[in-house]
VOPANU-704173 format. One line per 8 residues: number of its first residue (from 1); for each residue x, y, z of C-alpha. Coordinates in Angstrom, 2 decimals, always signed. Example, Ala and Ser with C-alpha at 12.3 -4.5 7.8 and 13.67 -1.06 7.14 Angstrom:
1	+12.30/-4.50/+7.80  +13.67/-1.06/+7.14
***
This chain:
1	-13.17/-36.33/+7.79  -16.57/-36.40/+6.33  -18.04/-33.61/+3.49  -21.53/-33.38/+3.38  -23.41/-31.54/+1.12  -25.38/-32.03/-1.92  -23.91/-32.78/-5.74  -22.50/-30.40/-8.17
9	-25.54/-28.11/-9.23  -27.27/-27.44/-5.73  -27.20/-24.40/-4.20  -26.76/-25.97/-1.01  -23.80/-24.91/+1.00  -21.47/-27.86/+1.57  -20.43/-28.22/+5.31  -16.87/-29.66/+6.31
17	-17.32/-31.42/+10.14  -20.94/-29.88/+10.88  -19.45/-26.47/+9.71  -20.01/-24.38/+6.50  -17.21/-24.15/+4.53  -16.22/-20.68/+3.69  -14.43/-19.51/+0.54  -11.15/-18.10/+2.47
25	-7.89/-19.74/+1.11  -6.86/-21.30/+4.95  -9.77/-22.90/+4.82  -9.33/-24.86/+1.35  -6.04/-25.01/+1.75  -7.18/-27.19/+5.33  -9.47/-29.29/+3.28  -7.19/-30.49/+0.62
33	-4.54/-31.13/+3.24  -7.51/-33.28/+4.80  -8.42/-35.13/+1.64  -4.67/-35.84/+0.76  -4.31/-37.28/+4.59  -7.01/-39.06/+4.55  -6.07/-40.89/+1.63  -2.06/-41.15/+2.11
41	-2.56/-44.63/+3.39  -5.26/-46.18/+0.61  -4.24/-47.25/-2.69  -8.04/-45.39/-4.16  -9.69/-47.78/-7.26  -11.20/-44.30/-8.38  -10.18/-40.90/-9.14  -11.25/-38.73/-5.91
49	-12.97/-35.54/-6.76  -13.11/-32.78/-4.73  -15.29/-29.53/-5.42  -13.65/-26.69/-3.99  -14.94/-22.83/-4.15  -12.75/-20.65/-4.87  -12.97/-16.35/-4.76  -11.15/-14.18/-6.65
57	-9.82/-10.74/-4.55  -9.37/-8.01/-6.21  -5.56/-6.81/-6.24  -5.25/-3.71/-4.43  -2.52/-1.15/-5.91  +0.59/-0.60/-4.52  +2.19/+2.40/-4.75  +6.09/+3.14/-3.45
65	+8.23/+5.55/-2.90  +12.01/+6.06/-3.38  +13.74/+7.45/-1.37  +11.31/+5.67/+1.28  +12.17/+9.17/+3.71  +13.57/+13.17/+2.93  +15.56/+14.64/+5.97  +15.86/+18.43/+5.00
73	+18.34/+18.54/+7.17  +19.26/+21.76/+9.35  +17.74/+24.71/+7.96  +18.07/+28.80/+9.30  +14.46/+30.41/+9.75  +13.74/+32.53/+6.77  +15.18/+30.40/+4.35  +13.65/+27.93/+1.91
81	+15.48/+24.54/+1.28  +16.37/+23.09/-2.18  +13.67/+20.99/-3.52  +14.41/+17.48/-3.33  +12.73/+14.43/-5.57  +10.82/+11.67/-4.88  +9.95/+8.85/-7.18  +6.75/+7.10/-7.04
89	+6.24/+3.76/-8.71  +2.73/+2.45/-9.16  +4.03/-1.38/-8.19  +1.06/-2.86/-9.80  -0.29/-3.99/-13.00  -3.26/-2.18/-13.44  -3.78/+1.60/-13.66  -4.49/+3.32/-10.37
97	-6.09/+7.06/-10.66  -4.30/+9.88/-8.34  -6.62/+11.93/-6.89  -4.61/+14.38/-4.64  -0.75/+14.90/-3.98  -0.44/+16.70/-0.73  +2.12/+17.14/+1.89  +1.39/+19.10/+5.23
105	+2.50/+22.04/+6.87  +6.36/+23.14/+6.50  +6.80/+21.51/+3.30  +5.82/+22.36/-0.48  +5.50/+20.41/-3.86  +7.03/+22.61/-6.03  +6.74/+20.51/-9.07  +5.07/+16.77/-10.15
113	+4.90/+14.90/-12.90  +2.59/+12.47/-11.20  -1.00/+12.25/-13.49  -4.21/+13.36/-11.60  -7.61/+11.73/-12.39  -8.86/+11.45/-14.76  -5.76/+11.01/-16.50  -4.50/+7.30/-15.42
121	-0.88/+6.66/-13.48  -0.13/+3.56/-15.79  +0.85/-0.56/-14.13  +4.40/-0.25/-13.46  +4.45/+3.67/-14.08  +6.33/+6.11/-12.62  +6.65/+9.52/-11.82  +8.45/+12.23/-9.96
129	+7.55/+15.20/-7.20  +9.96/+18.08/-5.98  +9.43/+19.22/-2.43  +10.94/+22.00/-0.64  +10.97/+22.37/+3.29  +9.75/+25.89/+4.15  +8.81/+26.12/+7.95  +7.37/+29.47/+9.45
137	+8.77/+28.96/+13.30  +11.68/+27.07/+14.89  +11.43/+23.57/+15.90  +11.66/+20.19/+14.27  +9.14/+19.49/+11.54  +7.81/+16.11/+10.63  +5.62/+15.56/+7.96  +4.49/+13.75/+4.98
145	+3.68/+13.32/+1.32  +0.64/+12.25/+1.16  -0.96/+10.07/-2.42  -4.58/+10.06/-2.31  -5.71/+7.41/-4.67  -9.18/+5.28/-5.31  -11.94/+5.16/-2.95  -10.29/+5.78/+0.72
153	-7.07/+4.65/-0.93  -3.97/+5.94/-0.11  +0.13/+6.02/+0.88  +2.09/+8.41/+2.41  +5.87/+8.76/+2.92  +7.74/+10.60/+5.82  +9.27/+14.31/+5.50  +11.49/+15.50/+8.37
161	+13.76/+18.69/+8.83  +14.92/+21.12/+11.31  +14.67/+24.82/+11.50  +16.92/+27.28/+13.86  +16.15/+30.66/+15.03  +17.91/+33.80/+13.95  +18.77/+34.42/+17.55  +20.58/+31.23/+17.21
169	+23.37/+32.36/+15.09  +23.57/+35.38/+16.69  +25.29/+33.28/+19.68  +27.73/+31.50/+17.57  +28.42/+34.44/+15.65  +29.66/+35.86/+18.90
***
């Protein structure tokens, strides 16, 4: 394998077999493997020195839920469930800035402790959000809790529960 390129201090691209060598981690992880092959079989006089570029990505935040899923359950039409909780934990290190809790149609947040910006949801914070299932109609409702957070950020975790009819009971009452 041959590098070409200029020495340290030139702007010059170095090229790896004709090609430019991007900064992408498979690709410097291919060219120390190639340097370190190359030289299993020599005994080298001198050091070999390699000059690799390396980018830093910024860490993206993670944010989870627990539980990872509500079921309401079996609910009659007209009635409201009992809220239920939901933990989130901001799983990384750095500060991440909430800007909507949401969940759709069916389902309330009754109460949060979760900060919205500008306050700051803190590395390794967490916090806590009550929702209640409250359909209008019978059927089987699936929704979600949605976190809106940073610039097109976000996470959302599943809600699910089932409303019956009135006319329903009436049967069974039978």
């Amino acid at each position: 394998m041959n590098i070409h390129g200029s020495q340290y201090g030139n702007n010059s691209s170095p090229k790896m077999n004709g090609r430019n060598r991007s900064s992408s981690f498979s690709q410097i992880r291919m060219v120390v493997l190639a340097i370190i092959i190359f030289c299993a079989g020599c005994t080298p006089i001198a050091p070999i020195t390699a000059l690799l570029s390396v980018t830093a990505m910024e860490a993206k935040p993670t944010i989870s839920f627990s539980p990872e899923m509500l079921d309401f359950g079996t609910l009659t039409l007209g009635h409201v469930s009992s809220a239920k909780k939901v933990t989130i934990r901001n799983d990384g290190t750095e500060p991440v800035l909430i800007d909507q809790l949401s969940v759709t149609a069916g389902f309330s947040i009754v109460a949060s402790t979760c900060p919205l910006a500008p306050e700051a949801f803190a590395g390794q914070g967490t916090c806590t959000v009550e929702i209640a299932f409250k359909p209008s109609v019978p059927n089987s409702w699936v929704g979600e809790l949605q976190v809106n957070y940073g610039q097109n950020g976000g996470m959302s975790m599943p809600l699910k529960g089932y409303v019956q009819g009135q006319e329903f009971l009436k049967d069974v009452v039978r």
